[in-house]
C-alpha positions as CSV (number, residue, x, y, z in Angstrom):
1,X,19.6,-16.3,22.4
2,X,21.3,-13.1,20.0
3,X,17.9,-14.8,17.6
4,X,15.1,-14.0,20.3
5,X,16.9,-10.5,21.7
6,X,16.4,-9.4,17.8
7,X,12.9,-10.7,17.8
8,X,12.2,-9.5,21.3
9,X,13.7,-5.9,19.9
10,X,11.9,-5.7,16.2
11,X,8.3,-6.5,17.5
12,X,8.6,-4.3,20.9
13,X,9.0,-6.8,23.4
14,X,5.5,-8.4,21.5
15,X,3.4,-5.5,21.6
16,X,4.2,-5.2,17.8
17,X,2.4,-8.3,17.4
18,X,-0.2,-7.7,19.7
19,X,-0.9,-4.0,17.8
20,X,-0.8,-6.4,14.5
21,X,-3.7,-8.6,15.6
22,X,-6.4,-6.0,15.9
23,X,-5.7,-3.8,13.4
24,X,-4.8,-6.2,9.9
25,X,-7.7,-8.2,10.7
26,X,-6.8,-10.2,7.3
27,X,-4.7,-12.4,8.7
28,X,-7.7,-13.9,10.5
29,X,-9.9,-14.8,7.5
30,X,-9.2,-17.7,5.8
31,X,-8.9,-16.4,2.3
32,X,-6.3,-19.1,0.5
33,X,-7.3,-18.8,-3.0
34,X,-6.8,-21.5,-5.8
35,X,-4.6,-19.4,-8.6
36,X,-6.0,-21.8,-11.2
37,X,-9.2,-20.1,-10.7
38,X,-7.6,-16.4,-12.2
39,X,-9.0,-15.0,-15.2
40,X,-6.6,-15.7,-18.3
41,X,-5.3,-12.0,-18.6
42,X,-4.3,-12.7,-15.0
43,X,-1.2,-14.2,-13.6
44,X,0.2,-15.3,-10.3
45,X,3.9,-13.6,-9.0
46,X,6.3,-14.3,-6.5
47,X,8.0,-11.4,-4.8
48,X,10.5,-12.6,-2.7
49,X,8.9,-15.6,-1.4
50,X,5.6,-13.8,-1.1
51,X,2.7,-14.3,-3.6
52,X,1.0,-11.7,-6.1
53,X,-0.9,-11.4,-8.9
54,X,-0.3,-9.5,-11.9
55,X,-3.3,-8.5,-14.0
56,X,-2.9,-6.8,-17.8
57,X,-5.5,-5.3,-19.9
58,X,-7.4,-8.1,-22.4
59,X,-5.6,-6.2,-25.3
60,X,-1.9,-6.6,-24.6
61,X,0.6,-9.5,-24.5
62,X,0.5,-11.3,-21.0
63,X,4.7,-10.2,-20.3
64,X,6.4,-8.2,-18.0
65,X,8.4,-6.2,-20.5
66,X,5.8,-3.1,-20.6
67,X,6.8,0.4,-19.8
68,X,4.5,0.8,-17.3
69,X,2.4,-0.8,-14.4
70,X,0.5,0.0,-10.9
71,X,1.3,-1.7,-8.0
72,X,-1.7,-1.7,-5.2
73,X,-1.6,-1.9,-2.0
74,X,-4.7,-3.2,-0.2
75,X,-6.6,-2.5,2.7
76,X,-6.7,-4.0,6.2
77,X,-9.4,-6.8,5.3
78,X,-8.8,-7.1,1.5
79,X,-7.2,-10.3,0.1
80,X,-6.7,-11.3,-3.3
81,X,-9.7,-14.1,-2.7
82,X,-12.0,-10.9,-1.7
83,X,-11.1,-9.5,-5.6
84,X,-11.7,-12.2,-7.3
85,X,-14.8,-13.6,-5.2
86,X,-16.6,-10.6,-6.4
87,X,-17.3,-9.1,-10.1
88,X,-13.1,-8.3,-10.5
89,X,-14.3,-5.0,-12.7
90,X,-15.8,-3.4,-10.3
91,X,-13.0,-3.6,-7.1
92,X,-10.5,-0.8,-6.8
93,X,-7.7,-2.8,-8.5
94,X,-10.1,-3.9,-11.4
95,X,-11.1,-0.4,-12.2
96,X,-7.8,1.0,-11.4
97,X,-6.4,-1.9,-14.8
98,X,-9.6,-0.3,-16.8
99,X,-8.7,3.1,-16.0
100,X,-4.2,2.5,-16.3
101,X,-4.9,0.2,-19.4
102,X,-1.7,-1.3,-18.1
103,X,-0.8,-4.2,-15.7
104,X,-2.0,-4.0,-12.2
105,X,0.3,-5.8,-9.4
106,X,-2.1,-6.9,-6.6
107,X,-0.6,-8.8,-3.5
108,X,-1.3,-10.2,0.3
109,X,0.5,-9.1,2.8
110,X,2.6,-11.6,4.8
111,X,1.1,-13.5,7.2
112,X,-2.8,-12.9,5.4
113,X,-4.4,-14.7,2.1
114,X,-2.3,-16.4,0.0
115,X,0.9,-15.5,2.3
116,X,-1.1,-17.0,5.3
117,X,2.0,-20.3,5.6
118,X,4.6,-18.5,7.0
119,X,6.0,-19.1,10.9
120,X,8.0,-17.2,13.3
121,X,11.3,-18.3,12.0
122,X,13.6,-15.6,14.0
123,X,12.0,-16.7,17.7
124,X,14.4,-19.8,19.4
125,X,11.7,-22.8,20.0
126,X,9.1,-20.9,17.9
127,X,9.4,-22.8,14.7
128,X,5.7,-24.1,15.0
129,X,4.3,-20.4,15.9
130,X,2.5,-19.1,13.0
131,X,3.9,-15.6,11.2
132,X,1.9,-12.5,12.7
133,X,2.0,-9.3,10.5
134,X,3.0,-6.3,12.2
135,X,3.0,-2.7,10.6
136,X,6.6,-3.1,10.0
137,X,6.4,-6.1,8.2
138,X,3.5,-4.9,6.0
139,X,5.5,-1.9,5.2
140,X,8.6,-4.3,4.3
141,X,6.4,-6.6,1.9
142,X,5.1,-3.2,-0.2
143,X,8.6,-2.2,-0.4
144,X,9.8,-5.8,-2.2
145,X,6.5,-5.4,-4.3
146,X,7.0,-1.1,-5.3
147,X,11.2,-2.6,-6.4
148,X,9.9,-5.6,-8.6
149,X,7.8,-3.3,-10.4
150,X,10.7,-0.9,-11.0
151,X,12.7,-3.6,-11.6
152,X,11.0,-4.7,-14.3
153,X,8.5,-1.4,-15.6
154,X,10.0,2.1,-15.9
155,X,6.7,4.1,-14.8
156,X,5.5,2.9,-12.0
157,X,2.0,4.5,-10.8
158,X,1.8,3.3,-7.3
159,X,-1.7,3.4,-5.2
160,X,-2.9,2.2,-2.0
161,X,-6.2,2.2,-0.3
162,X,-7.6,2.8,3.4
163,X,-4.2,1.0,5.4
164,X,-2.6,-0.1,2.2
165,X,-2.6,4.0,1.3
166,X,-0.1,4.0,4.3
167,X,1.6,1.3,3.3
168,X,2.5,2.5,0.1
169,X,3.4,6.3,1.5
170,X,5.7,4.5,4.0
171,X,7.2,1.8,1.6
172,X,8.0,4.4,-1.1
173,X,9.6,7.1,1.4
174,X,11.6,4.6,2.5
175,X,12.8,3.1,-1.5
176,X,13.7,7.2,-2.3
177,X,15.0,7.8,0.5
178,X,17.7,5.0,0.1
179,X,17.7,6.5,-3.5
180,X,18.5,9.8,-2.4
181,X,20.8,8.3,0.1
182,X,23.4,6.6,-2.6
183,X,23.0,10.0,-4.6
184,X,24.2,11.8,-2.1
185,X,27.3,9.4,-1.8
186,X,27.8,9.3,-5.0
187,X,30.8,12.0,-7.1
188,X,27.8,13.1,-8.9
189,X,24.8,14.7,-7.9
190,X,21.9,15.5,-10.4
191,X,19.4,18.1,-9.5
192,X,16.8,15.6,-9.6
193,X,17.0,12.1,-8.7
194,X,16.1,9.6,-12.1
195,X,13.8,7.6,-9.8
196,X,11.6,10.8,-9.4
197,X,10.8,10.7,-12.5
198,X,9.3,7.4,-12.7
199,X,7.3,7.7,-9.9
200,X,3.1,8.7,-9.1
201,X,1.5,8.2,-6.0
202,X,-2.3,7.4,-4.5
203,X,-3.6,7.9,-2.1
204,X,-7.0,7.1,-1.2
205,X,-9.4,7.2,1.7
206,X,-6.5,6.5,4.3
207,X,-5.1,8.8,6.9
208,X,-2.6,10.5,8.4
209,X,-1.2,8.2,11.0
210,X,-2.9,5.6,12.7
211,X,-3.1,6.9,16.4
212,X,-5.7,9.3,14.7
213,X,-7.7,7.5,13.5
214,X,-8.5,5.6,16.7
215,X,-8.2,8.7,18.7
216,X,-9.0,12.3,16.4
217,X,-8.6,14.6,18.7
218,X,-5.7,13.5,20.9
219,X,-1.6,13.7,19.9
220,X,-1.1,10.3,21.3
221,X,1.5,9.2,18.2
222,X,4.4,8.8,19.8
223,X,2.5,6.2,22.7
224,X,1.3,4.1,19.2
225,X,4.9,4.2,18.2
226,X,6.6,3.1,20.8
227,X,4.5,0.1,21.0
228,X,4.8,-0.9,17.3
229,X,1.1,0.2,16.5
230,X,1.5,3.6,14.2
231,X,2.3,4.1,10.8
232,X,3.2,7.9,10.3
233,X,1.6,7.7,6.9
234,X,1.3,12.3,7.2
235,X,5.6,12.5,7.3
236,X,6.1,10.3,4.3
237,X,3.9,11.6,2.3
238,X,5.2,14.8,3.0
239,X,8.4,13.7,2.2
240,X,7.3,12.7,-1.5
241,X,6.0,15.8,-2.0
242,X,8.9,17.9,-1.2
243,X,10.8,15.2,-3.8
244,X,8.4,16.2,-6.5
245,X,6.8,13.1,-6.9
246,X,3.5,13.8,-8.4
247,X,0.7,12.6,-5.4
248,X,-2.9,12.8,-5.6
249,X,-5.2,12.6,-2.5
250,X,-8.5,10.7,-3.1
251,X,-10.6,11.9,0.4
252,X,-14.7,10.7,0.8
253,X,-15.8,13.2,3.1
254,X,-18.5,10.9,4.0
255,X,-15.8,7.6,5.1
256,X,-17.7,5.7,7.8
257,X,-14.1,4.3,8.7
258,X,-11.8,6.8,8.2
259,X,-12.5,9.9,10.9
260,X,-12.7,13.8,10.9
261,X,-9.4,15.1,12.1
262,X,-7.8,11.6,10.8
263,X,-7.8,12.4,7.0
264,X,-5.1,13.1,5.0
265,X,-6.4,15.8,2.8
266,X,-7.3,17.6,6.0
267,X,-3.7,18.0,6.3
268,X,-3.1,19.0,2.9
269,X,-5.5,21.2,1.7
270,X,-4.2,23.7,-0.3
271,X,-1.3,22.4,-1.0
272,X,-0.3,23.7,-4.5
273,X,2.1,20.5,-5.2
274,X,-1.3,18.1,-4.3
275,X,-4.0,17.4,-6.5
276,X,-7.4,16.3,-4.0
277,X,-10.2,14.5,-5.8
278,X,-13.3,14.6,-2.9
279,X,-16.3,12.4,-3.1
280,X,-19.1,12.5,-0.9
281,X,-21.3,8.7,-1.2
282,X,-21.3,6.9,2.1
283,X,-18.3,3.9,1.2
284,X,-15.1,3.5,2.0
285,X,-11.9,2.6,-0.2
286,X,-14.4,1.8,-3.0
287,X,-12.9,3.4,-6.0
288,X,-15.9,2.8,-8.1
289,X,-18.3,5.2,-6.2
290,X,-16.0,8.1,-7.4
291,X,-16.7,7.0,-10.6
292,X,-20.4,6.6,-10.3
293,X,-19.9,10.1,-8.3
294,X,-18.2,12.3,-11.0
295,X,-17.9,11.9,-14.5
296,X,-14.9,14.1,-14.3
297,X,-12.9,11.7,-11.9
298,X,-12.6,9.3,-14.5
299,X,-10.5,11.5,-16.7
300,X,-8.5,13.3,-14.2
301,X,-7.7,10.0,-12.5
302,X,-6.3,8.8,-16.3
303,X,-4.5,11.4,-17.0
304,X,-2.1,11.6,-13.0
């Protein structure tokens, strides 16, 4: 009974779940994907019983002992069959490992892709219902994903696209914050905390909170919230700024997904602390059409 009170509590009486169905449309597609089939500079991970893939530049050693590496969070209808379907080279991730020269951590979220076997485990007589993402569940698998990497990298450069850009804002204000959290109990207090310092962030053509970007114009983020269906993607990122974590906002002022009044550079612009890279080709969290765009995104992407 205590078992389906919990459940009952964590997914909002369902509506979590329901809120999770329309809008991580992954977990409808049936995108299982052989790992046999990876390219030999690419590897398959498990992340606390969830599947990854790490990918590492053709010229270095296929180990996890590197100094640095980019975890990516994807968007809401990207799987890690949809990468390597295509041409890998030319998907975000793929030019994201060109760009880094250094591994690139790629993963599905629970309940989608290669993460598409799980049930709902915590709900009494539900053993045979299949596992539905939530926003709070997606936010939980890029949090197990951004700590392996640290775990086992000391830079970490961590990006997401479209949903996965909110994802990765959330995840990461959440790792800090605990960060912060054991500083502040701590004797000692350093001016800075270390995990700072090993930090980027990346966001790209995403938003500020998803009750935006279904309705622009109206402050209806706290109705979204209390039915499981907003990630307040705008306060985290704030958050990392004010910690000093370098963040760069990647905004294509012609998104056909992504709204006016929705985007997060909109919320940031002159921010001195923020470095916003604009492109203006109709796509959306396609990474190479900044690249096609500017020959100067290239570098300044490289060098963040």
């Amino acid at each position: 009974m205590a078992s389906s009170l919990e459940w009952l509590k964590e997914n909002r009486c369902g509506f979590a779940k329901l809120s999770g169905l329309a809008m991580i449309p992954s977990q409808h597609l049936d995108e299982h994907f052989d790992f046999k089939l990876l390219p030999k500079n690419c590897h398959p991970i498990n992340v606390k019983g969830l599947w990854g893939v790490i990918c590492f530049p053709s010229d270095q050693k296929n180990t996890i002992t590197l100094d640095k590496c980019l975890v990516y969070h994807s968007g809401n209808c990207s799987t890690i069959s949809s990468y390597f379907r295509h041409d890998f080279k030319t998907t975000t991730p793929g030019c994201l490992l060109k760009l880094y020269k250094c591994p690139v951590i790629i993963y599905d979220y629970k309940g989608t892709g290669c993460n598409n076997n799980f049930m709902e485990d915590e709900m009494v007589g539900s053993q045979s219902v299949k596992f539905r993402p939530t926003y709070a569940s997606i936010v939980k698998d890029g949090q197990h994903f951004i700590e392996y990497a640290l775990e086992n990298f000391h830079k970490v450069f961590v990006w997401g696209s479209s949903l996965g850009a909110a994802v990765a804002a959330i995840a990461l204000h959440q790792i800090v914050s605990h960060h912060e959290t054991l500083e502040l109990m701590s004797m000692s207090q350093p001016s800075e905390l270390e995990i700072v310092k090993r930090l980027t962030f990346h966001h790209h053509d995403s938003f500020t909170n998803t009750a935006r970007v279904v309705f622009p114009s109206l402050p209806l983020k706290w109705i979204f919230g209390l039915l499981g269906g907003n990630l307040d993607a705008e306060s985290s990122v704030k958050y990392l700024i004010d910690m000093n974590i370098p963040t760069t906002i990647l905004c294509n002022r012609a998104d056909p997904v992504i709204p006016k009044g929705s985007r997060m550079a909109e919320k940031l612009e002159g921010n001195p602390k923020v470095n916003i890279i604009y492109c203006n080709t109709y796509a959306h969290a396609d990474l190479q059409v900044y690249l096609e765009e500017s020959q100067n995104v290239q570098a300044t992407i490289a060098l963040l």
